[in-house]
C-alpha positions, 0 to 999 in steps of 0.5 A: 502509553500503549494503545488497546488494540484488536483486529477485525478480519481473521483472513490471510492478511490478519496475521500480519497484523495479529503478530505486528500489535502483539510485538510492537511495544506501543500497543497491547493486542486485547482481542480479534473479531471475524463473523466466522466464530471458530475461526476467531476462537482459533485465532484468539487461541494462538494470541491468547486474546478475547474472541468475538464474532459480532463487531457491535459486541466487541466495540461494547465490551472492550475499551479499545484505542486502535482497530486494524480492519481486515476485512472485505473492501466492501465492508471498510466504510461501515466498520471504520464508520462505526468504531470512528463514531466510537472514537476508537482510531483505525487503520484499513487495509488497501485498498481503503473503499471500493470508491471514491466517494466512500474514500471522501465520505471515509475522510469527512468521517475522520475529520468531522470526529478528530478521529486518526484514520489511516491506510495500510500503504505498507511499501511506502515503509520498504527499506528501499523506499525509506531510503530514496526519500532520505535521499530525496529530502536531503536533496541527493538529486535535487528537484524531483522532475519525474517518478517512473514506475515499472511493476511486472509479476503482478497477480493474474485476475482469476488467481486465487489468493486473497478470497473470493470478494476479489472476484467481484473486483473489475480487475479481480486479483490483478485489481486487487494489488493494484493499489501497491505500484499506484500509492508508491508512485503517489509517495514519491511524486506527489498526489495529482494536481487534480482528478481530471488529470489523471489518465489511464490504458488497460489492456487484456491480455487473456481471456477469462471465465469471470469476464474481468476486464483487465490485466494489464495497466498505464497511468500517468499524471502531473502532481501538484508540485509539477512532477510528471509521474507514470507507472506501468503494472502487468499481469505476469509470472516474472516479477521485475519492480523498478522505479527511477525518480529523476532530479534536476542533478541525477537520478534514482534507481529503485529496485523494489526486489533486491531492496536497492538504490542506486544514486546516478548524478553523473554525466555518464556521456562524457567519455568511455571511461563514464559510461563504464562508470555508469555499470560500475554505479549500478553494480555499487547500488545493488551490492550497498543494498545486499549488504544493508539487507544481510545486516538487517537479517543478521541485527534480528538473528542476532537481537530479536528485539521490536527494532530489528524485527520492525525494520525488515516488515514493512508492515510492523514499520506502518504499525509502530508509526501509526501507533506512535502518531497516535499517541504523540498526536501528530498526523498519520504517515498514511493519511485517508488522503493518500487512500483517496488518491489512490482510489481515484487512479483505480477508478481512472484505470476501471473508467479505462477498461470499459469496453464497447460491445457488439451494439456499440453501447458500454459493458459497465462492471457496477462494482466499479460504479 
């Protein structure tokens, strides 16, 4: 079986998907759907595949398994709302709603249906972050304790990248990216034990023509398992993304940059010759991790089949799993309750960044309503 399947949304990201559906042996790309008609056409030209610029029409005229939204955050809860009702599947680009309450309108939506909603948390599916889990699962470190989060190089606000509805955002492109560093975090240690234990510090560390509120991020909460999680996002130029997950036996390194993982269940104290030992595991992990990424390049030179291509993207690893979920039945690897949770970090962080003016009273961005 393969899964008919279309995009709405013929921006920047579109192609990540357009490709990916067009590739992946689960699925068969019938068509591309953005109101913007030449756009579409251009689109639907280079895929060789049905144009459309009117959602509705689309959904009338093609009998469709799986939809890939694309879109503007502000449009995710309508446009999934309908091709949900239709009983057509659906994967949405993060973040999943501009709300919370949309997010859990979104999940009753699915539920209420039986229809398989999920959400493009693609990094979850990073070579790096499969492998820590495996490592995690089969109890490398033992029970998880704590998962911290240090996510530097991130966009400023008022860079242009992504379109101008991330302007509208309270965060702006910062906020838009947001949701990366907060769904790995949830991946790793769990989701919070509940929403009022959430707690979140903005700072701003420039000012901005736009008036956006923030560039700079903490948050912190215990999930639900008793696993203490933090993470910290900037606004810079230098990227630096790393994540140490600690057991009750050792800890994991996590370097999201170079793609590596380093295992630390030593007593590195012990004597001089640990502590050396403790450099000599760092460089270990970062040369395994280098060698695993040639290979991987080499195996999609060398093969330049679905499987090489898909373990490298972290995107056409979501698609393939999604799809194949979707055929087999089995739950989503992204589910909308991952997307929810993650909107409820972002408002936590925008609740944060509220900022009291001159009378005393609060400066409320309403987007962030």
């Amino acid at each position: 079986m393969t899964l008919e399947s279309a995009v709405v949304g013929g921006g920047t990201v579109s192609d990540f998907h357009l490709s990916g559906l067009e590739k992946c042996p689960a699925t068969n790309l019938v068509a591309i759907c953005d109101v913007d008609e030449s756009r579409a056409r251009k689109k639907a030209t280079e895929y060789d595949i049905s144009a459309y610029a009117d959602f509705e029409a689309m959904l009338a005229r093609e009998d469709l398994d799986w939809i890939h939204l694309c879109t503007p955050v502000q449009t995710h809860l309508e446009l999934a709302r309908m091709a949900i009702e239709d009983g057509i599947a659906v994967q949405i680009e993060k973040p999943v709603t501009t709300s919370v309450a949309e997010a859990e309108e979104l999940e009753k939506l699915a539920r209420e249906h039986d229809v398989p909603v999920s959400v493009v948390h693609n990094h979850n599916f990073d070579p790096a972050i499969r492998k820590a889990s495996k490592l995690i699962d089969a109890g490398a470190i033992g029970e998880v304790r704590s998962v911290d989060l240090l996510y530097s190089g991130e966009t400023y606000p008022d860079d242009v990248r992504r379109g101008a509805w991330a302007f509208d955002l309270p965060g702006g492109e910062f906020e838009e990216g947001l949701p990366h560093p907060i769904y790995l975090v949830l991946k790793l240690g769990g989701y919070p034990v509940e929403a009022g234990s959430i707690q979140s510090q903005t700072e701003r560390t420039r000012e901005y023509e736009q008036g956006f509120d923030y560039d700079s991020v903490t948050f912190q909460y215990t999930s639900d398992s008793g696993v203490l999680c933090s993470g910290t996002v900037l606004a810079s130029d230098v990227p630096h993304k790393a994540i140490r997950v600690h057991g009750e036996r050792g800890s994991l390194d996590i370097d999201i940059v170079s793609q590596s993982v380093t295992v630390l269940d030593k007593d590195y104290e012990a004597s001089p010759k640990a502590r050396a030992q403790a450099n000599i595991d760092h460089v270990l992990g970062r040369v395994q991790g280098t060698v695993e990424n040639v290979v991987a390049v080499a195996r999609r030179v060398l093969d330049d089949d679905w499987t090489a291509e898909r373990d490298l993207d972290s995107h056409y690893y979501q698609f393939d799993a999604d799809a194949r979920a979707i055929i087999r039945g089995d739950p989503m690897p992204v589910p909308v309750e991952e997307g929810t949770w993650t909107m409820r970090i972002m408002e936590s962080i925008r609740a944060a960044a509220l900022e009291p003016i001159d009378d005393g009273q609060l400066r409320v961005n309403t987007d962030s309503a």
